[in-house]
Structures are given as C-alpha cells and as structure tokens.
N, C-alpha and C positions, 0 to 999 in steps of 0.2 A: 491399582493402588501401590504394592509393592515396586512398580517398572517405575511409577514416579518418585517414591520414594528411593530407589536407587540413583535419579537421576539428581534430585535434588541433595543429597546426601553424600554423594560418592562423586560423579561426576561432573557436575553443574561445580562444585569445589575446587575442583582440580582445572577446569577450566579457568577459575576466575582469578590463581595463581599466575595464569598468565596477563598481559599485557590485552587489554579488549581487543583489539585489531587483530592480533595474535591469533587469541583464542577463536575470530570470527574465521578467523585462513582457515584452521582446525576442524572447526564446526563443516565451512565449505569442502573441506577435504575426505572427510566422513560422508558425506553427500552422496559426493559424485564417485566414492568408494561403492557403495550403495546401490549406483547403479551399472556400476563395471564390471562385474562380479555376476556371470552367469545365474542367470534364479534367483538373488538375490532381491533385487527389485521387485519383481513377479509376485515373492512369496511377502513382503511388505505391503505392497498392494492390496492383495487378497488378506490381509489381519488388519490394514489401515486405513484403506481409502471409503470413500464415502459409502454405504450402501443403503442407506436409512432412507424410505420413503418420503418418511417428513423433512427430511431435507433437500430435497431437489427441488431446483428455484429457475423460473425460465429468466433469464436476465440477457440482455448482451445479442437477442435473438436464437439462443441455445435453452438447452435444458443443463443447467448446472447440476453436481451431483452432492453440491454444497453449495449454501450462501458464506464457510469461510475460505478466504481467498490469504497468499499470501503476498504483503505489502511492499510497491516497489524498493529500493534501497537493500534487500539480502543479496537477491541474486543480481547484481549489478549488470553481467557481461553473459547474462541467459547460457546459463548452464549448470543451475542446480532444479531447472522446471520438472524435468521428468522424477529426481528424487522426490522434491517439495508435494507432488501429486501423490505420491506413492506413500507419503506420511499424513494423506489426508486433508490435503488442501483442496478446495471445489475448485480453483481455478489459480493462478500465478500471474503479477505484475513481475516481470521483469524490466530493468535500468535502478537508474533513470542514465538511459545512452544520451550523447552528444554526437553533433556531427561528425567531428575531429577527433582522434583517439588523445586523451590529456592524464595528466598522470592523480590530479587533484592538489588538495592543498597539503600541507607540509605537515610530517607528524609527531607530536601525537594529532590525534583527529577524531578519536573516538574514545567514549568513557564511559563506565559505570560510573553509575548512581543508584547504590544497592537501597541505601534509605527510602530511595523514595520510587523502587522499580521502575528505574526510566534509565534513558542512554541518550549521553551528550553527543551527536557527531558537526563535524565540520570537513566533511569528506572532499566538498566541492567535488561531484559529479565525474570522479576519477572510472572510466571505464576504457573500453578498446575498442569504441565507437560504434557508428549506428551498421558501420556495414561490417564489421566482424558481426554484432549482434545478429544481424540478418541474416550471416552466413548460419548462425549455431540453430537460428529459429527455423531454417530453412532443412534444417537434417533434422526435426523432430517429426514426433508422429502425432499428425493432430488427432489420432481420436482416443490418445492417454489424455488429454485435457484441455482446459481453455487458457490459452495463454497470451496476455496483452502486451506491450510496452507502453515505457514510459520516458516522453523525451523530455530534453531539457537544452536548454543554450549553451553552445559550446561557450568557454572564457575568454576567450582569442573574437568572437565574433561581435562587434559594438552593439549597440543595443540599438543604431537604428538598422542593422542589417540583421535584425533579431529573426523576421520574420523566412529571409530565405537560409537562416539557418536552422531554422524548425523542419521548414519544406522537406529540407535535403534529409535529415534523420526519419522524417517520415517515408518518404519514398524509400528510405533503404530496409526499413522492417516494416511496413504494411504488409506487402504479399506473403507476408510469412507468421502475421500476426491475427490473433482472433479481436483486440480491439486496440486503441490507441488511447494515451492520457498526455495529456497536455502540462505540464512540471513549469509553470512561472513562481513558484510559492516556497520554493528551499532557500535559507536564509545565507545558502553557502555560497553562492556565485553573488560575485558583487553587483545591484543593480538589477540582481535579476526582477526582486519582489519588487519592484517601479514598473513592470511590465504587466502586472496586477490592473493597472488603469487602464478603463474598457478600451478610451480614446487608442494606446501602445499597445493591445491584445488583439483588438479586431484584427487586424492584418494576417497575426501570427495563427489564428484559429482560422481565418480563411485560408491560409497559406496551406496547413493542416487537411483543411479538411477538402481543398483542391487534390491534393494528393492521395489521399484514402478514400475516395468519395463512396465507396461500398463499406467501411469499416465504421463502427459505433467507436463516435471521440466524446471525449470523458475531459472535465476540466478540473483539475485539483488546484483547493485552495488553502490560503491559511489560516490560521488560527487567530492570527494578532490583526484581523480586520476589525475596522466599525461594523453594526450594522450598514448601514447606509451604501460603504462600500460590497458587502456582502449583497445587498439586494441590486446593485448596479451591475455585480459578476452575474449574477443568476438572469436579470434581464437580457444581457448579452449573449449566453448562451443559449434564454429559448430566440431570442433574433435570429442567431446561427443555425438552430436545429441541432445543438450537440445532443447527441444520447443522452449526458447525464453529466454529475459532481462527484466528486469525492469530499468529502470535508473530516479529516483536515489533514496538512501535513504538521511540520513539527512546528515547534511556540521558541522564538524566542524570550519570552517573558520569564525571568528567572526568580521573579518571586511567585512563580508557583509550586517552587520549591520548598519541602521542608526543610532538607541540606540542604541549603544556598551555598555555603560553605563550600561543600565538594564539588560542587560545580568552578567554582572561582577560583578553585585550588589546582584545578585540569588543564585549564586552558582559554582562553577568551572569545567571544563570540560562539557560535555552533547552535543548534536546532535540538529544543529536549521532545524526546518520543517517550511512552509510557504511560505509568499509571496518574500521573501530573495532570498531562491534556484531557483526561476523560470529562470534567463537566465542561471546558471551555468546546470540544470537538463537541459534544452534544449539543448543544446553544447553537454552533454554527451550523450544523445539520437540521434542527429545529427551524432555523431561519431560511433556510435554505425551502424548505419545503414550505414554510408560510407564504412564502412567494411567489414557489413555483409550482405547486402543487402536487400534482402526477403527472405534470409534463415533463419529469427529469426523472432518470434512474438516482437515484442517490446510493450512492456508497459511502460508509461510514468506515473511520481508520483514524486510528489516532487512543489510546488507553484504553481497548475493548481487555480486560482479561478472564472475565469470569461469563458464564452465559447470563447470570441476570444483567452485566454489561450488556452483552451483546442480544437478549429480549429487548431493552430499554433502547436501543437503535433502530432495533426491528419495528418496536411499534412509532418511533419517532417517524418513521419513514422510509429506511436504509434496506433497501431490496438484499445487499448486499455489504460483507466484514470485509476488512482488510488489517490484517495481525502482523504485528513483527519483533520488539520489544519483548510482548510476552512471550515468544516464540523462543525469544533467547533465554529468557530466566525461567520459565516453565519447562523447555526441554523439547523433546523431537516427537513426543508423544500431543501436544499439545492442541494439535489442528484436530487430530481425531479425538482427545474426549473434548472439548468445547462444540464439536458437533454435535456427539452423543448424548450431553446435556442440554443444548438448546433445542435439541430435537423432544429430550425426556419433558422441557419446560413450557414447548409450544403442548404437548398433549397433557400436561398436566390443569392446561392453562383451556382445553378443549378445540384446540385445532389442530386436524389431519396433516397440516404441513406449516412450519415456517411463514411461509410466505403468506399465509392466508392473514396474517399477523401485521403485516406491514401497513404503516400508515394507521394503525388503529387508536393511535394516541389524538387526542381531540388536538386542533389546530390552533395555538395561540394566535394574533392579528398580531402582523412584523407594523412595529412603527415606528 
C-alpha cells in the first residue's frame, strides 16, 4: 500500500509534468535500467514475479505463471520484455513491428486523459522493424518468460501487397517468438481497419500462418465492429485454425468519453485505450465467444483495471489479460498486485486456480 501510494503521490506526478511520449521514454528508460544493473533484475523478480498457484494458466501450449500479460503497443521494438516479466507480467506482447523500420506519425501522437484514465495515441506503428525486432528477441532467454509479437502493416506497403507484407515481419520474429498476433485493427495506419474484411484478411492470415506454421497466431480485433462483422472475424479464424482472439484494441469512438473535450483539445483522430473501452471490450469478447465457443483462446485487453475487471473477463471467457493504460497510471507495481487480487478473488469465489473460472459466465445466443 505505502509503494503505491508513493507512486501515485510523488511519482506518477512528476511524470505527468512531462509531455506523455516523454514521460513514456522515461518510464522505458527506468526499465531497461532495471535490468542492466547486475542483481538488480534477479532481485525484482524474486519480490515480483508471479508465484501464486492460482495463477498459472496453461495457454499458448505453456504453462503461464500468470493469465496478466503485458499489452502490445509499451514495448514497441522488444526490449523492455525481460523488465516487464520481472515486474510481474505472465507473459509480454511485444510491437506492434512492421516490415520496414518507419519513424510513425508526426507529433504530438500520444495524450493523457486523466478524467477518464485512458490515453489517446496516434502512433502509427513507429518501430525499428520486424528484423531488428528479431534480432532483440533472438538474444533473450526463453525460459524468463513467454513472449509474443505483434505485426502490423508496414505505411509504405499498398493494401493489396498487405498480405506479403505481413509474411515478411512474420518470418523475421517467429523463430524467436513464443506466439504471433495478427494487428489489422489500430485506427493509426491509414486503411488498415479495411483489412478487417474476411474477403482482404484471408490472404494475410494465410500468409501468417504459412510462415509460422508451428507458432499459436492470435488475431486482434476492434472495438468499433458490428456484431455481424465480429461474427464474420470469428468464423474466419476458426476456417484458419487460428489459436485464438484478442478483443480489443483501441475505440475510436470519442463519445465514450466523459472529457470529450480533452480529447479534441489534443489532437485529431488516434485510438482511446483505458478505462473508457471496458464495457464496449467486454460485449466484444462476449460475442466473440457466443460464436466460437472454446474453439478460440480469447484474450481480453482493452480497460481491465481492477481484478473484479479482470474476474468479469475471466468468466466471460478470456483464458488470458492484456494491460497497458492501467500500467501507466497505476505504476510498475501494478501487474503483480492485480494478480495477487485475482488470485485472492478466484479463491474467495472457491476455485483453486484462475483458470478454472474461465467461461463460467452463462453464454448469451450472438444474433
């Protein structure tokens, strides 16, 4: 209590005097301090990383030592995964990479929205591509933890050569990745969410999953779908034999704002994350499982911040969390108590594990 209180009182303050993008350099730079620093990692570790029985979740073909994971978009260019684990994450998405190393869009690009704990970004998919990424995933040590990527379309590549631009970022971090996720759904690259339509997706998931064909691929989607498009994504992927869904990325929908205001004051277009998306990300994960029952891994991501959040996922369906938002405004503490709560919540609630949990919400009929 006191370590959060410090953060949220002294530090989390002092950050947010800076500029958001700023503050996120800072935030990354503390990191990878973290784990550069002889012992230092080691001994965070052993005070923060998962150990709780009720938490390990076989997902992915592993045994996870957490269902909280942290959500692509922090560590852009896979190189805060070794800290990220070490502060209590079950597993890490890293990107979302692109083929081509691109610089993103022009900034500002990223914003608080303290009213309504959430963050506006317009990043457009700014990293140092899929085969530096590859390079960094290539010098970790897989048995600190389970770590995915997450690709996306390079801007430079038209949208009908979508599909051998996906290929190529996959072949460059698969061997070096524990799973893959599929990124058609960030509202930052222009044209991407058009690729959303199963008709312009098949290709790119075959393309995908020609390339990785031993890796669990994951397809993330958005928030601002119909039903009907939602059940059209979910038929496509059990067609494919993907692993699984994520649902959701960010909402461009800005009246799910209570500051609307601050948002419009920021900057124009961009993808809100936070505590905003938590009933629309649920609804879409609900749907998601109306349709496809337990033939999909579902991950849930999108305003998880409290563990009765993140209970209310679990039984919706969500084998697996994906946090990032709250990670920022809650602090570096935050992956290890939300386990230790959902852990305290699954046994208050009389099951031995997490997991045993999942799916246990009765199934509405998607129509």
């Amino acid at each position: 209590m006191l370590r959060r209180m410090f953060y949220q009182r002294l530090i989390r303050p002092l950050l947010f005097l800076l500029p958001a993008e700023a503050a996120h350099v800072c935030g990354a730079l503390a990191m990878r301090l973290l784990t550069s620093l002889p012992g230092l990692a080691e001994r965070t570790r052993r005070a923060l990383a998962p150990s709780d029985p009720a938490l390990v979740t076989h997902a992915l073909g592993r045994d996870l030592p957490s269902p909280v994971g942290l959500a692509a978009g922090f560590d852009k260019d896979a190189r805060l995964f070794d800290a990220a684990l070490a502060l209590g994450f079950g597993f890490v998405e890293v990107g979302t990479v692109t083929a081509v190393p691109q610089p993103g869009n022009d900034r500002p690009r990223l914003a608080r929205l303290p009213g309504d704990r959430a963050l506006l970004n317009r990043f457009g998919f700014n990293n140092a591509g899929a085969a530096a990424a590859g390079r960094a995933l290539a010098a970790r040590d897989p048995a600190r933890g389970v770590v995915g990527a997450n690709i996306g379309k390079s801007k430079v590549a038209p949208l009908d050569a979508a599909a051998a631009d996906y290929r190529h970022s996959a072949r460059a971090v698969a061997p070096h990745a524990d799973f893959l996720v599929v990124n058609v759904s960030s509202p930052n690259t222009p044209g991407l969410r058009s690729l959303q339509d199963p008709e312009s997706l098949r290709p790119i998931l075959d393309a995908v999953v020609e390339a990785a064909p031993e890796l669990p691929v994951l397809l993330k989607v958005a928030p601002d779908l119909l039903d009907g498009e939602v059940d059209a994504l979910v038929d496509l992927a059990l067609d494919l034999g993907l692993a699984g869904m994520i649902a959701t990325n960010t909402t461009i929908d800005r009246g799910m704002l209570r500051d609307r205001a601050a948002a419009d004051a920021a900057f124009e277009g961009g993808g809100i994350s936070g505590a905003p998306l938590n009933a629309r990300s649920l609804a879409v994960l609900r749907r998601i499982r109306a349709r496809a029952g337990d033939r999909l891994l579902l991950v849930a991501s999108g305003g998880i911040e409290t563990a009765q959040d993140a209970w209310e996922r679990v039984r919706a369906g969500a084998t697996l969390l994906e946090v990032y938002t709250a990670f920022v405004y809650h602090g570096p503490l935050f992956a290890h108590r939300l386990g230790a709560e959902l852990a305290a919540l699954a046994r208050a609630q009389g099951y031995a594990r997490v997991q045993e949990a999942v799916g246990t919400e009765p199934v509405a009929a998607a129509r």
